[in-house]
C-alpha positions in Angstrom: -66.5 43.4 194.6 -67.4 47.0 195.3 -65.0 48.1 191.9 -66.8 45.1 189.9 -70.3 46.8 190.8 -69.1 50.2 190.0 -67.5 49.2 186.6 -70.9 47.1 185.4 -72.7 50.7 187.1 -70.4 53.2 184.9 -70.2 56.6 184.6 -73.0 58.4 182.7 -70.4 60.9 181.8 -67.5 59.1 180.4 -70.4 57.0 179.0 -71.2 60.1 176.7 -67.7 59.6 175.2 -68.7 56.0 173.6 -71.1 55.7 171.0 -74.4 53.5 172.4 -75.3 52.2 168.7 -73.3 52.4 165.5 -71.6 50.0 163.4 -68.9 49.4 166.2 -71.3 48.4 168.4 -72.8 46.0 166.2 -69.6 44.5 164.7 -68.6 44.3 168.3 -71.4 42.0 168.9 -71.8 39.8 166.2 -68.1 39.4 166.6 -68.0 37.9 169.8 -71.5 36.0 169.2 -69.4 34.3 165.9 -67.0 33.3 167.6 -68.7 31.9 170.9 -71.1 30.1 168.5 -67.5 28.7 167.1 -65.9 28.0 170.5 -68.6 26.1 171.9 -68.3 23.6 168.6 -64.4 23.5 169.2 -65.0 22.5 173.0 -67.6 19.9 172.1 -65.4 18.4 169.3 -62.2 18.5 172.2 -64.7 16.7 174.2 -66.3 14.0 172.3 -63.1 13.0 171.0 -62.0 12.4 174.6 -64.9 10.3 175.1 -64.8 8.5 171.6 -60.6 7.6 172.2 -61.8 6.7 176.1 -64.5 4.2 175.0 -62.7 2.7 172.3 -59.5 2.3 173.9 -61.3 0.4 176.4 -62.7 -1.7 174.6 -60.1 -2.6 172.6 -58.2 -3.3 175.7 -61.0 -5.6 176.7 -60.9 -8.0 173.6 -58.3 -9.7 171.4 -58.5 -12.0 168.5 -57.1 -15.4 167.4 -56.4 -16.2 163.9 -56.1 -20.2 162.8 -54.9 -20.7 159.7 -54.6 -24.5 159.2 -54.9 -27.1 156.1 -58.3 -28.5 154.6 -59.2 -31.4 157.3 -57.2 -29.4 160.4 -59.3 -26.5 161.9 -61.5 -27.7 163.1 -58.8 -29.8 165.3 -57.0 -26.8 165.5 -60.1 -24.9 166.2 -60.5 -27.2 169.5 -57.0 -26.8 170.5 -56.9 -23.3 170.9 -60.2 -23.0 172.6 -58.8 -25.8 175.2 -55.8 -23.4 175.4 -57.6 -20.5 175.8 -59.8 -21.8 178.5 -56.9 -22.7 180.6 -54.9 -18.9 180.5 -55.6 -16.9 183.0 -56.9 -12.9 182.1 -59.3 -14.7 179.1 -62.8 -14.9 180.3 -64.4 -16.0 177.3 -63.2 -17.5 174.0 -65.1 -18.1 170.9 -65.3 -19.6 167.5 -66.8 -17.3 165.5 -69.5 -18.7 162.8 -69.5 -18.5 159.2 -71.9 -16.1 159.0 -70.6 -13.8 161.4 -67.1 -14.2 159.2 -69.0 -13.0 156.1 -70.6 -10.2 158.1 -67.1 -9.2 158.9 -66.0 -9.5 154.9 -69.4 -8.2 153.3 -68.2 -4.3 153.8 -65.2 -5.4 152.0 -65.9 -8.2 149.8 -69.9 -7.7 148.9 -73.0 -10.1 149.8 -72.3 -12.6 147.5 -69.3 -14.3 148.8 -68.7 -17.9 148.7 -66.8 -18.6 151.6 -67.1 -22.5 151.3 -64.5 -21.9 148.0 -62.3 -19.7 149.7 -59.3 -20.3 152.5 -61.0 -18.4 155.2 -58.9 -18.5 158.3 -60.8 -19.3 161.6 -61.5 -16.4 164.0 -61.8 -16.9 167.5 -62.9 -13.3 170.1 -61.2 -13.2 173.2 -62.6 -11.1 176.0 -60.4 -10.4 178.9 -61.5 -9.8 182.2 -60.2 -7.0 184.3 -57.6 -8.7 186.4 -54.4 -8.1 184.2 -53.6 -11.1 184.5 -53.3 -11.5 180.8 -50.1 -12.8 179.4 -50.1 -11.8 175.7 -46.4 -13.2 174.8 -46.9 -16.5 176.9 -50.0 -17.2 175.0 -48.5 -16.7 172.1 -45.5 -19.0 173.3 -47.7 -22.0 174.0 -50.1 -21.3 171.0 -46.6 -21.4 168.5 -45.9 -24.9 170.4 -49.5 -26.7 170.3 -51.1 -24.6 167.5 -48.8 -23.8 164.5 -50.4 -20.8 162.6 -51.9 -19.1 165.3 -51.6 -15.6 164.7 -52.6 -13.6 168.4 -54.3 -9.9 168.0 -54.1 -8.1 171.5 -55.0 -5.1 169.6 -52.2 -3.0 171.1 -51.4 -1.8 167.6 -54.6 -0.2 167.4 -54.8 1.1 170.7 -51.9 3.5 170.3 -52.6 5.3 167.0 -56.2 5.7 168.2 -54.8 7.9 171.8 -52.4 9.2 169.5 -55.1 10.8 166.8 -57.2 11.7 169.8 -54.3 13.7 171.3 -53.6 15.6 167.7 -57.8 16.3 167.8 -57.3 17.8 171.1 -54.5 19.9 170.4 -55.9 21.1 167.2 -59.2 22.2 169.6 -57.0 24.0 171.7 -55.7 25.9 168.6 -58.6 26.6 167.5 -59.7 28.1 170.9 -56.7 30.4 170.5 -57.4 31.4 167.3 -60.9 32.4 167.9 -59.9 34.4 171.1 -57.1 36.2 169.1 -59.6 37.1 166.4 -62.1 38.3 169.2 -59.5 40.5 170.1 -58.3 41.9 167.0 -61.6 42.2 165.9 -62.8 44.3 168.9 -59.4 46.7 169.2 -60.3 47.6 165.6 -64.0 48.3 166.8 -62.7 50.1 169.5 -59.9 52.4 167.7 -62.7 53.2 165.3 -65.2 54.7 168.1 -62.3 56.3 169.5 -61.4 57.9 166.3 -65.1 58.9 165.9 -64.9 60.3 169.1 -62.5 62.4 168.9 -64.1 66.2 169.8 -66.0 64.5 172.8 -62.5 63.2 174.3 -61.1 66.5 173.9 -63.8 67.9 175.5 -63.5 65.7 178.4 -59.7 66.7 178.2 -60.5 70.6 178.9 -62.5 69.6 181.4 -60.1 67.7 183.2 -60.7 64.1 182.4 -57.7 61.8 182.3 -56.8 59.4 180.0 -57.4 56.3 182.3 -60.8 58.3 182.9 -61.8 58.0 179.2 -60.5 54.8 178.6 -62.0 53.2 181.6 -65.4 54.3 179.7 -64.4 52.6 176.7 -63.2 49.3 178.1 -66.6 49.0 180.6 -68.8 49.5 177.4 -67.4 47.4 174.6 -66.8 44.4 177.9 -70.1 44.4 178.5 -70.7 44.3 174.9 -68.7 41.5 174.4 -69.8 39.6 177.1 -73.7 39.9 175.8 -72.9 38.5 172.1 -70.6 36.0 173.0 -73.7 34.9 175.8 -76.1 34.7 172.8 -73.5 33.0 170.6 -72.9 30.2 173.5 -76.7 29.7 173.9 -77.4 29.5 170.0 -74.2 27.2 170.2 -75.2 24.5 172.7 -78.7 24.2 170.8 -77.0 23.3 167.9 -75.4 20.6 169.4 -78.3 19.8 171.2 -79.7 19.4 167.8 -77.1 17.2 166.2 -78.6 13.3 166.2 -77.1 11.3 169.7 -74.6 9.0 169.0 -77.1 5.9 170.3 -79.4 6.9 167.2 -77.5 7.3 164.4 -73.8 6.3 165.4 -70.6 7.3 163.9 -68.2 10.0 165.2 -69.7 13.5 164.9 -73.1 12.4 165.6 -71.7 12.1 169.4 -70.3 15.5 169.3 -71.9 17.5 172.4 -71.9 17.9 176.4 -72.2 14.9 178.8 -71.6 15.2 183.0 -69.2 17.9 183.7 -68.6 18.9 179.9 -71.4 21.0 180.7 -69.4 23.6 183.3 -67.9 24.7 180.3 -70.1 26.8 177.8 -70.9 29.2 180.9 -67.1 30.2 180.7 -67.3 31.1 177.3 -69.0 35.0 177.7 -66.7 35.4 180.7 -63.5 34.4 178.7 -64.7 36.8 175.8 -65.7 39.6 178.2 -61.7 39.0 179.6 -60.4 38.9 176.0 -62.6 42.4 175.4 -61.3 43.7 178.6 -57.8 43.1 177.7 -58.1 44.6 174.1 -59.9 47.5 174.4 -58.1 48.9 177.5 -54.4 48.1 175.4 -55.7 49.7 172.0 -57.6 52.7 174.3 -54.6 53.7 175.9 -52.6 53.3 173.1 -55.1 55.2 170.8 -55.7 58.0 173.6 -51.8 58.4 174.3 -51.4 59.0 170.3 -54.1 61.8 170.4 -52.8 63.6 173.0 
């Protein structure tokens, strides 16, 4: 704790050996503020996507659907058949027929307003919802229903489930990426910063060499300073980040997938890591390229 103070507290003369302003200080700043602006969208896109695959995979695991397809004169027969069967499997805690209006609500998005369902072979739907016991015996059902109800077609949605975690895993890997790309950008970006105030100060360092100062000495100056640096633009970028999601319209207003994008519950613990990951990434390069720069002067 005591050499965390004294590194934040610095050393007014190695401190001379860094310029305080200048076009590396600035570049150094709007650098990491870029990027933290960047990494707080990557995280809350990694996060919604999370919570989008979560709540759709749960419901989706929740429901299934029956399809009757039967001759002119049968569903309705057929209709009452599965219904009977449905009531009587265990896991199904609700069955219905669905109307035909809410069959062309279903085909309006696909099909337009104006169509004439009484003219066309519409197969009959029926929604399942399945309670949480597991009980739920998808190829049985489908057994007995191929017996009593020929034409049945069963829909446990599994097929739908599995693409759905599978996209959600790609989005989360590719957020990951992203998180790495913006760090190893931070970091090039800042050793360049840093070797050109080095190079600039070139006559100070050698006049900290006559006078004794080691490498580690000067470099130490140069790490503490461009850190904090970091640290302060990637704190602004992070803030000016999270009010831009805060911005974006909630998902229970507008719907759809991005208009969820942002911070719910414990999502929230992770913007405040952002400055301290850049002020690490800053730490790491500018003490490897001063060194390196220093050892090449000497």
């Amino acid at each position: 704790m005591r050499r965390f103070l004294a590194f934040l507290a610095g050393d007014p003369q190695a401190d001379r050996a860094v310029p305080p302003t200048g076009f590396t200080a600035w570049l150094t700043l709007f650098t990491a503020g870029a990027m933290a602006f960047l990494a707080v969208f990557a995280v809350a896109l990694s996060l919604a996507t999370d919570r989008l695959a979560d709540r759709w995979g749960a419901e989706l695991a929740r429901t299934a659907t029956l399809r009757l397809s039967a001759p002119e004169g049968q569903m309705q027969a057929q209709t009452q058949a599965a219904l009977r069967i449905l009531e009587q499997t265990p896991g199904v805690s609700e069955a219905r027929a669905l109307t035909p209006d809410e069959n062309r609500q279903l085909l309006e998005p696909w099909l337009g307003p104006d169509l004439p369902l009484e003219t066309l072979p519409i197969p009959q739907l029926i929604a399942l919802t399945l309670d949480d016991s597991g009980g739920f015996d998808a190829a049985g059902l489908r057994a007995r229903l191929q017996a009593e109800v020929p034409g049945a077609v069963l829909d446990d949605h599994t097929r739908w489930r599995a693409p759905l975690i599978q996209a959600a895993g790609r989005l989360r890997t590719l957020g990951i990426v992203a998180l790495l790309l913006i760090a190893a950008s931070t970091a090039a970006m800042i050793t360049l910063a840093a070797q050109a105030a080095l190079a600039a100060n070139a006559q100070v360092i050698r006049v900290l060499r006559l006078v004794g100062a080691r490498d580690i000495y000067i470099a130490r100056a140069f790490v503490r300073r461009f850190t904090l640096r970091a640290a302060w633009g990637a704190a602004a970028g992070t803030v000016a980040g999270v009010i831009a999601v805060l911005l974006l319209p909630s998902a229970d207003t507008a719907g759809g997938f991005l208009t969820g994008l942002g911070f719910q519950g414990l999502g929230w613990l992770v913007p405040p890591f952002i400055p301290l990951l850049a002020a690490v990434t800053a730490f790491a390069a500018t003490r490897s390229a001063a060194l390196r720069t220093l050892r090449a002067q000497s």
